[in-house]
PDB file of N, CA, C and O in Angstrom, chain B, residues numbered from 101:
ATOM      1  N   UNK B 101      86.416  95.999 102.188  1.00  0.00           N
ATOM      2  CA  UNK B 101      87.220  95.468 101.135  1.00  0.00           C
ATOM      3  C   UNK B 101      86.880  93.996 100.990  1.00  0.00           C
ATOM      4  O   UNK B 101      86.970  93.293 101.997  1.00  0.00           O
ATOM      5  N   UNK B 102      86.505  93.470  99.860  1.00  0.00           N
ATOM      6  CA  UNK B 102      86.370  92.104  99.244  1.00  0.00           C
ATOM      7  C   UNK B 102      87.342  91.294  98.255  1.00  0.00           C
ATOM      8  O   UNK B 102      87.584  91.935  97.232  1.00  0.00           O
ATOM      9  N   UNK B 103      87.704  90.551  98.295  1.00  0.00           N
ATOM     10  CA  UNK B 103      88.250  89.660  96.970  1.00  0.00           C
ATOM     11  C   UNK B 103      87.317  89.267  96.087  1.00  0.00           C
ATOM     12  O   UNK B 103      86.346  88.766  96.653  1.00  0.00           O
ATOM     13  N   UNK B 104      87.226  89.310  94.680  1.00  0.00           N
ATOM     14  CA  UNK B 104      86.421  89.022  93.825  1.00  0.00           C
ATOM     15  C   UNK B 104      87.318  88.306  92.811  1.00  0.00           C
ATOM     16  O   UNK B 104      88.535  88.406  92.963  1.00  0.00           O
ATOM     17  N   UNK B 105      86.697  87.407  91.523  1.00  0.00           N
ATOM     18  CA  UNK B 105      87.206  86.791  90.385  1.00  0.00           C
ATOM     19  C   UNK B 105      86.875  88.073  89.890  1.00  0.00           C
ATOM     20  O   UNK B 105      85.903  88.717  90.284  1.00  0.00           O
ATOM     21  N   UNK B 106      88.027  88.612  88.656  1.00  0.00           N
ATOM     22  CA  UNK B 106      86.993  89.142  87.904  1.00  0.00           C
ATOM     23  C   UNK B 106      87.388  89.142  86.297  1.00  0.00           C
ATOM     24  O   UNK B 106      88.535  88.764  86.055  1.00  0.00           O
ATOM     25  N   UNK B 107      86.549  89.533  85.153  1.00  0.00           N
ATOM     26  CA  UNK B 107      86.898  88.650  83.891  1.00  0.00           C
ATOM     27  C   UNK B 107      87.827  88.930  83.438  1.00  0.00           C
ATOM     28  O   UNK B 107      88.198  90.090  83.611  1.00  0.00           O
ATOM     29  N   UNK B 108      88.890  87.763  82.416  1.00  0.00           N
ATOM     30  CA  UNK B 108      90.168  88.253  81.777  1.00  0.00           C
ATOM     31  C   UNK B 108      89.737  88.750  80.974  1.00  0.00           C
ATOM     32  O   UNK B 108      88.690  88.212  80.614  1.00  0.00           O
ATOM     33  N   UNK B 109      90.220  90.237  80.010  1.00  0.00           N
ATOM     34  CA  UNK B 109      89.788  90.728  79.180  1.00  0.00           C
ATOM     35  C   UNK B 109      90.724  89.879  77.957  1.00  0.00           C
ATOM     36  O   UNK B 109      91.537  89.029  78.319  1.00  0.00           O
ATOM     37  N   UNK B 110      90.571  90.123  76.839  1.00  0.00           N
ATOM     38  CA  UNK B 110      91.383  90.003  75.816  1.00  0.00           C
ATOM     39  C   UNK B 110      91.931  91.131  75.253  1.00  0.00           C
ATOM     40  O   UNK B 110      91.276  92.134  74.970  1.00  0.00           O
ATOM     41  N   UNK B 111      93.448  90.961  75.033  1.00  0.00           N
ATOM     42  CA  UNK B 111      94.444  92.294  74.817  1.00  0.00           C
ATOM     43  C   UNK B 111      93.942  93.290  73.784  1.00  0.00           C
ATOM     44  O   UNK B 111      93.759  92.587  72.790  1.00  0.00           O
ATOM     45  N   UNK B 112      93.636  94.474  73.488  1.00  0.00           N
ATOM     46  CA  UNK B 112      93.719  94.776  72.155  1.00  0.00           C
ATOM     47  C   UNK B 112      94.846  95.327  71.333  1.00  0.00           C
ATOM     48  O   UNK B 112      96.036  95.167  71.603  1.00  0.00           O
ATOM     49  N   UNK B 113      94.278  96.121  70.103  1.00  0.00           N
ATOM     50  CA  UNK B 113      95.646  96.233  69.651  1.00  0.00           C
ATOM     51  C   UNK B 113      96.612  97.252  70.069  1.00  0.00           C
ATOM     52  O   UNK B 113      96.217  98.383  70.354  1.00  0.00           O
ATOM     53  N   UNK B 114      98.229  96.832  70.144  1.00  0.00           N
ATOM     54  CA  UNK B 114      99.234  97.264  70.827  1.00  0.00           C
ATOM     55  C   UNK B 114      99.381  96.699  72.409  1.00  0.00           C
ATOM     56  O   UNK B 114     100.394  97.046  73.017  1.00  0.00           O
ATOM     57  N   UNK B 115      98.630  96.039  72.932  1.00  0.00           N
ATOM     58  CA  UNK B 115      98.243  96.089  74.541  1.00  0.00           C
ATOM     59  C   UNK B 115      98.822  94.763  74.542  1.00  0.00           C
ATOM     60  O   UNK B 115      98.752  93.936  73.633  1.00  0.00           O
ATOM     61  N   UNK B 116      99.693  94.590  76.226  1.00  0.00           N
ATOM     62  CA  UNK B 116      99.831  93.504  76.379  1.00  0.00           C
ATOM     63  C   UNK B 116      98.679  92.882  77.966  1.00  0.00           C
ATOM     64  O   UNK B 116      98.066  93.422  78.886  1.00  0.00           O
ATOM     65  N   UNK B 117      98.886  91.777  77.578  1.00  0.00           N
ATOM     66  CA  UNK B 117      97.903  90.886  79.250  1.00  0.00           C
ATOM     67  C   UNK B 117      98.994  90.234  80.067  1.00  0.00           C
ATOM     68  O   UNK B 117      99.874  89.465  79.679  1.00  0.00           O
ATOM     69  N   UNK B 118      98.806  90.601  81.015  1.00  0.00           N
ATOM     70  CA  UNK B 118      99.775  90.210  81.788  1.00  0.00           C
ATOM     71  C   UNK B 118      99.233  89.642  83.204  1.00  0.00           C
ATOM     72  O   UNK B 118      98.449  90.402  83.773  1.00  0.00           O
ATOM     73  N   UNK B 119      99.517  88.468  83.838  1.00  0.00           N
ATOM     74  CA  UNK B 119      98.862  88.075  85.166  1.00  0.00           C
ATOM     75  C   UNK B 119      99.608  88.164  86.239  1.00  0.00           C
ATOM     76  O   UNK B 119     100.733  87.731  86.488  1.00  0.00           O
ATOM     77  N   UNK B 120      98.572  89.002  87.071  1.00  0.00           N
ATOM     78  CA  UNK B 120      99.117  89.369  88.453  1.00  0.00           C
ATOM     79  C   UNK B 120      99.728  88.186  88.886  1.00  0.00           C
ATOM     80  O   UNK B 120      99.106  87.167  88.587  1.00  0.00           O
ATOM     81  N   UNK B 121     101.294  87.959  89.818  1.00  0.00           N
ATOM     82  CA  UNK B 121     101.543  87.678  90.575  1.00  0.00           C
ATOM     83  C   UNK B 121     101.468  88.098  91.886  1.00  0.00           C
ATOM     84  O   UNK B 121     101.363  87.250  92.772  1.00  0.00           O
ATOM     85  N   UNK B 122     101.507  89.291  92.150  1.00  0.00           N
ATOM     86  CA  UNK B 122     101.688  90.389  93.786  1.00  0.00           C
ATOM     87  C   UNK B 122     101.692  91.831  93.351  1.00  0.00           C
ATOM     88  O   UNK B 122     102.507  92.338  92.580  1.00  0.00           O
ATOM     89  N   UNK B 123     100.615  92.465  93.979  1.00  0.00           N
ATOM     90  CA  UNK B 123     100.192  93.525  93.650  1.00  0.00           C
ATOM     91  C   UNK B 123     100.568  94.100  95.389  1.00  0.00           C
ATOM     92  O   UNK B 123     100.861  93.245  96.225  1.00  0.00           O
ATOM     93  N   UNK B 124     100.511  95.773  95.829  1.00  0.00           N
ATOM     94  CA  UNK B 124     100.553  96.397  96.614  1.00  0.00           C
ATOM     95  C   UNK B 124      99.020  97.369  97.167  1.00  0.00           C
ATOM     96  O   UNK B 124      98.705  98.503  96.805  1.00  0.00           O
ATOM     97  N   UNK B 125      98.382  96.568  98.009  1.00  0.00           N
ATOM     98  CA  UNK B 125      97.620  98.090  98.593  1.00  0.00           C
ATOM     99  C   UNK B 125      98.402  99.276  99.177  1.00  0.00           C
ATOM    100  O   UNK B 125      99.416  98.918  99.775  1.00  0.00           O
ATOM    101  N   UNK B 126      98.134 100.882  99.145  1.00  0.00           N
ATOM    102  CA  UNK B 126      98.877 101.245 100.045  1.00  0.00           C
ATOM    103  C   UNK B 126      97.936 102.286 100.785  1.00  0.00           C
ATOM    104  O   UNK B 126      96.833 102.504 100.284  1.00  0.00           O
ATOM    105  N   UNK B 127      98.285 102.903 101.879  1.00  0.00           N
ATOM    106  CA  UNK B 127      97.589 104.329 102.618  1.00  0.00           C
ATOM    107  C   UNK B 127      96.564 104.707 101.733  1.00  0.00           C
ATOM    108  O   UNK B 127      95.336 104.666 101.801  1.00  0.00           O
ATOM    109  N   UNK B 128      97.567 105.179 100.679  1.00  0.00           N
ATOM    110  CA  UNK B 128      96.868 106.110  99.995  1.00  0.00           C
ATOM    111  C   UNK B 128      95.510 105.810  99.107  1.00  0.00           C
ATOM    112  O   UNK B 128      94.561 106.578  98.951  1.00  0.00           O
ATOM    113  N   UNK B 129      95.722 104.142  98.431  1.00  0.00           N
ATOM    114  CA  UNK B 129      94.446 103.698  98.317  1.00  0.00           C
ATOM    115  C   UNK B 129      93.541 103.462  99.107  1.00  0.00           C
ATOM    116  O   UNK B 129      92.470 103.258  98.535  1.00  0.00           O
ATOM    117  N   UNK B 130      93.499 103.381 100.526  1.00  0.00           N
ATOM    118  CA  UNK B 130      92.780 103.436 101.462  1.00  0.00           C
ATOM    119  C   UNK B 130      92.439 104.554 101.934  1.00  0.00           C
ATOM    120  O   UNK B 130      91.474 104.637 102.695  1.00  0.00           O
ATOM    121  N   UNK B 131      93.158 105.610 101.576  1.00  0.00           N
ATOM    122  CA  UNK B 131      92.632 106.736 101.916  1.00  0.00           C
ATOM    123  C   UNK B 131      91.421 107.602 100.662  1.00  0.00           C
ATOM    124  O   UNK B 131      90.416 108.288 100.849  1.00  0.00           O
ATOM    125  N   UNK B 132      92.094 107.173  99.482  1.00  0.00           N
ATOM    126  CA  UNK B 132      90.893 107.894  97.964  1.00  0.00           C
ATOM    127  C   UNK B 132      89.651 106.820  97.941  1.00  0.00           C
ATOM    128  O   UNK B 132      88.629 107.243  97.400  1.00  0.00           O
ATOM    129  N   UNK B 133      89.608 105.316  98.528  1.00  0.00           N
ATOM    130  CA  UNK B 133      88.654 104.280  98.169  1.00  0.00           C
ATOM    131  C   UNK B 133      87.494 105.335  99.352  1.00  0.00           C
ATOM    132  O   UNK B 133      86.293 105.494  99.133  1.00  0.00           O
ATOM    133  N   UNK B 134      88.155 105.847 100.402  1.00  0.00           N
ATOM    134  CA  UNK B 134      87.104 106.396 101.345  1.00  0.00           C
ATOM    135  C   UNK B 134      86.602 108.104 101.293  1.00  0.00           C
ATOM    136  O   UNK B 134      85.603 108.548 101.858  1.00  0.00           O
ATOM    137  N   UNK B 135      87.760 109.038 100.311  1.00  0.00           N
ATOM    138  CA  UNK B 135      87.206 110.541 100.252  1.00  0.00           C
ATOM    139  C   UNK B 135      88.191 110.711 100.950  1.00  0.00           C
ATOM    140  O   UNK B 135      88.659 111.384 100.031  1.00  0.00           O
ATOM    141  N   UNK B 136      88.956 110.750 101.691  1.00  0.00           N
ATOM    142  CA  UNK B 136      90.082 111.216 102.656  1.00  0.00           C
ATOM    143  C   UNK B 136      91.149 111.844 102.123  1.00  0.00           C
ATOM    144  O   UNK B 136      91.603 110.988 101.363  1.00  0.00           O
ATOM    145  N   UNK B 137      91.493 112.319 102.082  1.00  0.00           N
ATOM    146  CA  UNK B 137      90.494 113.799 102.282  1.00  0.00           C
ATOM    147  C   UNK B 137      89.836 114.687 101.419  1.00  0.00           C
ATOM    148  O   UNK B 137      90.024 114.826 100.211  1.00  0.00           O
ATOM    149  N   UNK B 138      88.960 115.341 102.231  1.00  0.00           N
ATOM    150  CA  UNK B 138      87.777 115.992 101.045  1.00  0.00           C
ATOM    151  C   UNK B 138      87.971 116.052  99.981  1.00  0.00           C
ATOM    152  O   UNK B 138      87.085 115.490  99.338  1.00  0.00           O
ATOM    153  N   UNK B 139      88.829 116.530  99.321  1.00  0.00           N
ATOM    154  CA  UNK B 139      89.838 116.939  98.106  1.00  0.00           C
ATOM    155  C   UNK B 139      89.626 115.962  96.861  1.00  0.00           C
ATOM    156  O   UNK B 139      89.172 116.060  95.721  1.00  0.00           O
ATOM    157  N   UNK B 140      90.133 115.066  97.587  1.00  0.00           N
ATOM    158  CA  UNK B 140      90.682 113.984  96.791  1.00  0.00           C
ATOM    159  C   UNK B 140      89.094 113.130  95.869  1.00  0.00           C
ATOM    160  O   UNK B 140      89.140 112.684  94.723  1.00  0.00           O
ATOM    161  N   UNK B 141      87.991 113.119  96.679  1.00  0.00           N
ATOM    162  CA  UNK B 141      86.710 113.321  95.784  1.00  0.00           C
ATOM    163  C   UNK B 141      86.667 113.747  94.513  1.00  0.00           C
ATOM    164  O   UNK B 141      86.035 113.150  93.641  1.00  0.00           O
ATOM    165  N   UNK B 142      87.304 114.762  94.324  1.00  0.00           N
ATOM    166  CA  UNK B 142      87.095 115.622  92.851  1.00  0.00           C
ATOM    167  C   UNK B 142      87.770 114.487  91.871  1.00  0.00           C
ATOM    168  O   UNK B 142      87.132 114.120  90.884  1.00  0.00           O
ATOM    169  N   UNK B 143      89.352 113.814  92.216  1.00  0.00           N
ATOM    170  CA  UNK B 143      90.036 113.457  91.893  1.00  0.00           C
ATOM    171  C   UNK B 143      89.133 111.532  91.432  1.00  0.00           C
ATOM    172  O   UNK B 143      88.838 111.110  90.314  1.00  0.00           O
ATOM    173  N   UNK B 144      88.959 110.861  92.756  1.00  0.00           N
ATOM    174  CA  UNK B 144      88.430 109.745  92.496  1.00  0.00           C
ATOM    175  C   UNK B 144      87.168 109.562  92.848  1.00  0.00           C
ATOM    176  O   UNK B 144      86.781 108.514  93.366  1.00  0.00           O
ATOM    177  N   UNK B 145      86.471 110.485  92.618  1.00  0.00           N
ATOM    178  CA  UNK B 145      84.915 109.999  92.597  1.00  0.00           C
ATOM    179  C   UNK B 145      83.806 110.622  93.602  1.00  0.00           C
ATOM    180  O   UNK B 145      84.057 110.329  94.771  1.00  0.00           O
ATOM    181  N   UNK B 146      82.999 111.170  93.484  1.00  0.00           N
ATOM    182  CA  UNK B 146      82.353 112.019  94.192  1.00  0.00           C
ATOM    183  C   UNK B 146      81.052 111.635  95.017  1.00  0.00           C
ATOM    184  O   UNK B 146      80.560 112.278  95.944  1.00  0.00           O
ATOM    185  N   UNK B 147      80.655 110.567  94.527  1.00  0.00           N
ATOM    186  CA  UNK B 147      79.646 110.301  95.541  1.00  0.00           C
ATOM    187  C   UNK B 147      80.078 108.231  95.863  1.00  0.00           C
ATOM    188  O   UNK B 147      79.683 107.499  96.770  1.00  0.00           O
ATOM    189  N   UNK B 148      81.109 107.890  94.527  1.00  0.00           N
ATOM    190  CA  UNK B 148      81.225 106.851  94.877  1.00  0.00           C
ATOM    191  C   UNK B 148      82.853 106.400  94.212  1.00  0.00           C
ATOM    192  O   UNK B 148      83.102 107.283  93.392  1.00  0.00           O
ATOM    193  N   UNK B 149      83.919 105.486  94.242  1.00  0.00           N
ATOM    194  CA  UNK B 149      85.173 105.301  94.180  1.00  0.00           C
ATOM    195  C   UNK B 149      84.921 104.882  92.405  1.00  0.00           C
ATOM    196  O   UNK B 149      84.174 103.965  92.063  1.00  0.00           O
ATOM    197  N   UNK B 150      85.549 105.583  91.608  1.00  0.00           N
ATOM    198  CA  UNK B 150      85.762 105.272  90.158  1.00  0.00           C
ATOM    199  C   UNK B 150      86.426 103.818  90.286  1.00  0.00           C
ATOM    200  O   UNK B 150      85.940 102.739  89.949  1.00  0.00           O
ATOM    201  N   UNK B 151      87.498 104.051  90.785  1.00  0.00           N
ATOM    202  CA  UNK B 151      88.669 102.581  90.439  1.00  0.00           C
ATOM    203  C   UNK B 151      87.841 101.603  91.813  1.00  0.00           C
ATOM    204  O   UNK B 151      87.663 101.952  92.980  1.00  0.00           O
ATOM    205  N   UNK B 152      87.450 100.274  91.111  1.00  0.00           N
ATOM    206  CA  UNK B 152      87.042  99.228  91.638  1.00  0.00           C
ATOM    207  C   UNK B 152      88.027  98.810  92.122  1.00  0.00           C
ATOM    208  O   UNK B 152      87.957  98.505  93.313  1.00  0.00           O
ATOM    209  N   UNK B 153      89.472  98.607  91.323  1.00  0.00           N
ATOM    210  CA  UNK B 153      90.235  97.555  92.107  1.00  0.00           C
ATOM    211  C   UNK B 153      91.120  98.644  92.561  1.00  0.00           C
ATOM    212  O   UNK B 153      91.215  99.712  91.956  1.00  0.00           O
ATOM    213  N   UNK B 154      91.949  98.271  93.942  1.00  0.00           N
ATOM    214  CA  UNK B 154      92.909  98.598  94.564  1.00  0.00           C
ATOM    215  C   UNK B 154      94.040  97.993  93.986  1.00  0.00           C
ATOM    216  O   UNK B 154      94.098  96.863  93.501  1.00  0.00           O
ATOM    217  N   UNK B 155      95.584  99.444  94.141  1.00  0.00           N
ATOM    218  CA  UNK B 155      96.170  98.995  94.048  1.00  0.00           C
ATOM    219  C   UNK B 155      97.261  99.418  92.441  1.00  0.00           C
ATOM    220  O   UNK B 155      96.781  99.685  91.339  1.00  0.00           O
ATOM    221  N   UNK B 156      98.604  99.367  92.744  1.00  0.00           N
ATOM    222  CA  UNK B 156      98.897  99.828  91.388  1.00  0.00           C
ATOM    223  C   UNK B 156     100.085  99.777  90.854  1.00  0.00           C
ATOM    224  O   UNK B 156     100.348 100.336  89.790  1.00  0.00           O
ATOM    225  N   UNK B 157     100.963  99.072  91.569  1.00  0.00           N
ATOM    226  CA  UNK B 157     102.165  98.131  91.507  1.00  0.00           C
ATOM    227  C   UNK B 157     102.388  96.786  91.365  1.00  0.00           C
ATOM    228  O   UNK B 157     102.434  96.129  92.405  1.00  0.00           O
ATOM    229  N   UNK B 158     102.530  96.251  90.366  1.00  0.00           N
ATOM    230  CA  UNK B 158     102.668  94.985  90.414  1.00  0.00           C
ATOM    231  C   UNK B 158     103.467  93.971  89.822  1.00  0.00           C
ATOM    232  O   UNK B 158     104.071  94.373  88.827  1.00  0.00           O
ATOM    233  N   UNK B 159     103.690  92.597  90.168  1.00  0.00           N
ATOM    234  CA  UNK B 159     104.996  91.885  89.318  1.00  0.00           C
ATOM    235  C   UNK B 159     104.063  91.073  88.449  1.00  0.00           C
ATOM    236  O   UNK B 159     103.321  90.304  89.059  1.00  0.00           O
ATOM    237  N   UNK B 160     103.963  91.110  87.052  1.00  0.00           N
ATOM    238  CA  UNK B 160     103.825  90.203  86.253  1.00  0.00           C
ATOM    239  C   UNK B 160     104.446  89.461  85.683  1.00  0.00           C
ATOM    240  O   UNK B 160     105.664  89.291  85.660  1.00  0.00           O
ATOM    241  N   UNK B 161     103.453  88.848  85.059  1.00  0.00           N
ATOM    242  CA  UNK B 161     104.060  87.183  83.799  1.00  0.00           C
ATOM    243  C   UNK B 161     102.861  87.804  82.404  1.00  0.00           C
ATOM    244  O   UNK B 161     101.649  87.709  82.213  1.00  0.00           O
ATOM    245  N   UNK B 162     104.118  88.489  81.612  1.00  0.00           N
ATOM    246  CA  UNK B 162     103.263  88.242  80.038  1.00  0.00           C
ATOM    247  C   UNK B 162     102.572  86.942  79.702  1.00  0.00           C
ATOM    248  O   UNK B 162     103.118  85.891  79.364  1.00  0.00           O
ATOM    249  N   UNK B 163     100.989  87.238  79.883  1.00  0.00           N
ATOM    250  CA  UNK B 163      99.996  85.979  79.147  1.00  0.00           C
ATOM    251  C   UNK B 163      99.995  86.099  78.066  1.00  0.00           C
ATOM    252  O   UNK B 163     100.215  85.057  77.448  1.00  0.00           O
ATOM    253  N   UNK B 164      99.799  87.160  77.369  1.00  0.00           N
ATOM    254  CA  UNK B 164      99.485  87.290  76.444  1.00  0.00           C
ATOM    255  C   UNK B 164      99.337  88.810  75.285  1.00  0.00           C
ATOM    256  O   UNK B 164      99.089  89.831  75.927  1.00  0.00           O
ATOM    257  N   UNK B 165      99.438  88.994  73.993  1.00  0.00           N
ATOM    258  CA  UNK B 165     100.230  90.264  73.649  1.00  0.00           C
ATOM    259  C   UNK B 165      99.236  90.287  72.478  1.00  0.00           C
ATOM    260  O   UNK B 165      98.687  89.309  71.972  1.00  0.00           O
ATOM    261  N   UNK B 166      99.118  91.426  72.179  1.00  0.00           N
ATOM    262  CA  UNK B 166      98.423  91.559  70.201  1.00  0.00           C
ATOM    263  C   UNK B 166      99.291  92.808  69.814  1.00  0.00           C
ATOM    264  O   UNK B 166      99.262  93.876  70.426  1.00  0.00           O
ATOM    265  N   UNK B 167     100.195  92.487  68.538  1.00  0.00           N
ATOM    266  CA  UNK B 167     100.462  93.633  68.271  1.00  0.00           C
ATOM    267  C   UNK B 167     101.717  94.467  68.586  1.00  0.00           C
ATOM    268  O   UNK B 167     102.118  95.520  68.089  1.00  0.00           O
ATOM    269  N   UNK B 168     102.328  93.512  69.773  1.00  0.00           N
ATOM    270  CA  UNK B 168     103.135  94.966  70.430  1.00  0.00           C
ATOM    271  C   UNK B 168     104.684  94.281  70.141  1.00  0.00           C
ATOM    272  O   UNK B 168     105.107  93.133  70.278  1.00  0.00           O
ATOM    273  N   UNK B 169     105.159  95.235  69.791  1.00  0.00           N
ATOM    274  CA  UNK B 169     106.333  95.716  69.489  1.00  0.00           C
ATOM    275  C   UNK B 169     107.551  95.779  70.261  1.00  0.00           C
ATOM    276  O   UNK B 169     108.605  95.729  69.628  1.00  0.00           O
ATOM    277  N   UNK B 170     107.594  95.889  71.611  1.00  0.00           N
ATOM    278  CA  UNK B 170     108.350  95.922  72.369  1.00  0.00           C
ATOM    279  C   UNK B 170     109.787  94.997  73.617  1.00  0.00           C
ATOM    280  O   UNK B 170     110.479  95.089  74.631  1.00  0.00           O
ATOM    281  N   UNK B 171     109.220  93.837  71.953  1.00  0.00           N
ATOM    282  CA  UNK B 171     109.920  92.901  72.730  1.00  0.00           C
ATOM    283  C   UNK B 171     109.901  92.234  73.679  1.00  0.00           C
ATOM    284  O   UNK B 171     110.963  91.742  74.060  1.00  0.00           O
ATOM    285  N   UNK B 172     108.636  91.974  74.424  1.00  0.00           N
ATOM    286  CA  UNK B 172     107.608  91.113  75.431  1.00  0.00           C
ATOM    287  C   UNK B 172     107.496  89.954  74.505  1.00  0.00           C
ATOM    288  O   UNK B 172     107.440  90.071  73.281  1.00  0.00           O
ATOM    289  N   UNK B 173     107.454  88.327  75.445  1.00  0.00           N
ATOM    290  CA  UNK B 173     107.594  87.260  74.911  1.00  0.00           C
ATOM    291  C   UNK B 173     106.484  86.975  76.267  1.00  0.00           C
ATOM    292  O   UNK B 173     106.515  87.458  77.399  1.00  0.00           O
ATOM    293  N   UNK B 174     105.498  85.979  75.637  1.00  0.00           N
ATOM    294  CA  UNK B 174     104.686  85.263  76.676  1.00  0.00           C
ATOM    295  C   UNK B 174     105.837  84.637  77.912  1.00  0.00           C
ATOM    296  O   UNK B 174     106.901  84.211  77.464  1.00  0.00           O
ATOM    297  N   UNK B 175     105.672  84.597  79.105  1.00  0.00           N
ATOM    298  CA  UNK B 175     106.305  84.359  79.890  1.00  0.00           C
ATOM    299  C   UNK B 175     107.533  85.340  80.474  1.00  0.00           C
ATOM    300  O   UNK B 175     108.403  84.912  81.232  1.00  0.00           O
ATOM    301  N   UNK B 176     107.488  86.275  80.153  1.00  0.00           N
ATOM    302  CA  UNK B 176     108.529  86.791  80.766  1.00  0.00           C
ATOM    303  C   UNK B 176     107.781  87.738  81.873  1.00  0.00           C
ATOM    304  O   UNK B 176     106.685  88.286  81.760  1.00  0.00           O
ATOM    305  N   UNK B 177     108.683  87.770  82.965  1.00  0.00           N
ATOM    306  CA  UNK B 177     108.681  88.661  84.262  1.00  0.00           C
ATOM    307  C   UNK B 177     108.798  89.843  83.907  1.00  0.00           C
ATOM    308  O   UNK B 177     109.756  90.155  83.200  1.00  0.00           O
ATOM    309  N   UNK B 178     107.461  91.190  84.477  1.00  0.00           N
ATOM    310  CA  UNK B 178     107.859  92.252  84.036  1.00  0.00           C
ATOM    311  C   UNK B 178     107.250  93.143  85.483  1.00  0.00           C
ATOM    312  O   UNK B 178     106.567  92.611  86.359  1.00  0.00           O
ATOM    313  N   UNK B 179     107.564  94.204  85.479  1.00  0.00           N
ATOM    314  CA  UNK B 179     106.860  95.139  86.805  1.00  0.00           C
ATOM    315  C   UNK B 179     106.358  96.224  86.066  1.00  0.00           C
ATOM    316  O   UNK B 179     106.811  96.913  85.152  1.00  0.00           O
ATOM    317  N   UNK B 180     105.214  96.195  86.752  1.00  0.00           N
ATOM    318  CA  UNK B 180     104.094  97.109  86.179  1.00  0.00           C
ATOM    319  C   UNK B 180     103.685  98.305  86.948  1.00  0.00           C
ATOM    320  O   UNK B 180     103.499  98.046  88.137  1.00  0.00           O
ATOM    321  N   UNK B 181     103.502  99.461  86.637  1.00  0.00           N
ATOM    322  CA  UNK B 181     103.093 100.484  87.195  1.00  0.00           C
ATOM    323  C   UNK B 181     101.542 101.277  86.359  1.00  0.00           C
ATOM    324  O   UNK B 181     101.523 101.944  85.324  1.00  0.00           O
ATOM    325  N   UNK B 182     100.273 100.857  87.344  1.00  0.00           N
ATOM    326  CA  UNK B 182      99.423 101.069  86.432  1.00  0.00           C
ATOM    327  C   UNK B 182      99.084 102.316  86.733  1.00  0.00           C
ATOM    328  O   UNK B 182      99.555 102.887  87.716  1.00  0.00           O
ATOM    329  N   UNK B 183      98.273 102.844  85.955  1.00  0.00           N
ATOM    330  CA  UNK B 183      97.980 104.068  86.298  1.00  0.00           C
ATOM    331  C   UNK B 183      96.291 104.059  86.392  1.00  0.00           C
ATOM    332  O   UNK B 183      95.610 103.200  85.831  1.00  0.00           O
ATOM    333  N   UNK B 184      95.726 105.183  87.214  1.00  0.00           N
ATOM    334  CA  UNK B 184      94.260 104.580  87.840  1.00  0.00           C
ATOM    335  C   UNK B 184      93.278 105.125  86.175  1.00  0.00           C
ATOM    336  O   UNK B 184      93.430 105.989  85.311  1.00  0.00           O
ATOM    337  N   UNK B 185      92.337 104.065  86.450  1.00  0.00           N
ATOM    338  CA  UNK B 185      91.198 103.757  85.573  1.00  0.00           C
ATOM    339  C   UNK B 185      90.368 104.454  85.375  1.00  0.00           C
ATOM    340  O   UNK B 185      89.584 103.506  85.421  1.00  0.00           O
ATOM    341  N   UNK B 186      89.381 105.728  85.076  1.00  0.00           N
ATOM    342  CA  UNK B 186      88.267 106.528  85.399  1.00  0.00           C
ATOM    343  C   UNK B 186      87.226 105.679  84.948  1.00  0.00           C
ATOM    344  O   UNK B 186      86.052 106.030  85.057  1.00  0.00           O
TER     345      UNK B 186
END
């Protein structure tokens, strides 16, 4: 496992950006980043881990929004539950 920078995207439309404050590794990402168990391959990746980053809980700060509707204001505190990337 490494720490890396990696690039801010820009939101598109409907999407908000939001910057990590504290995110969670848990077991279980340590267990799919490695194949553990066999199974779980089919699921995240078969000869190598689909999702680069670990991790999938987290507390944000709205940076930034295009579009969305939902009543998000730059700066506000929100908790995020992401769901994994293919």
């Amino acid at each position: 496992m490494r720490i890396t920078e990696v690039k801010t995207p820009a939101p598109k439309d409907d999407e908000l950006l939001v910057l990590v404050r504290a995110t969670t590794v848990q077991r279980n990402d340590c267990g799919f980043r490695c194949g553990s168990p066999l199974i779980a391959q089919v699921f995240t990746g078969l000869v190598r881990p689909r999702a680069a980053i670990l991790g999938n809980e987290c507390a944000d700060i709205v940076d930034a929004y295009r579009y969305v509707e939902t009543g998000q204001k730059i700066g506000n505190v929100v908790i995020t539950l992401v769901a994994p990337v293919a």
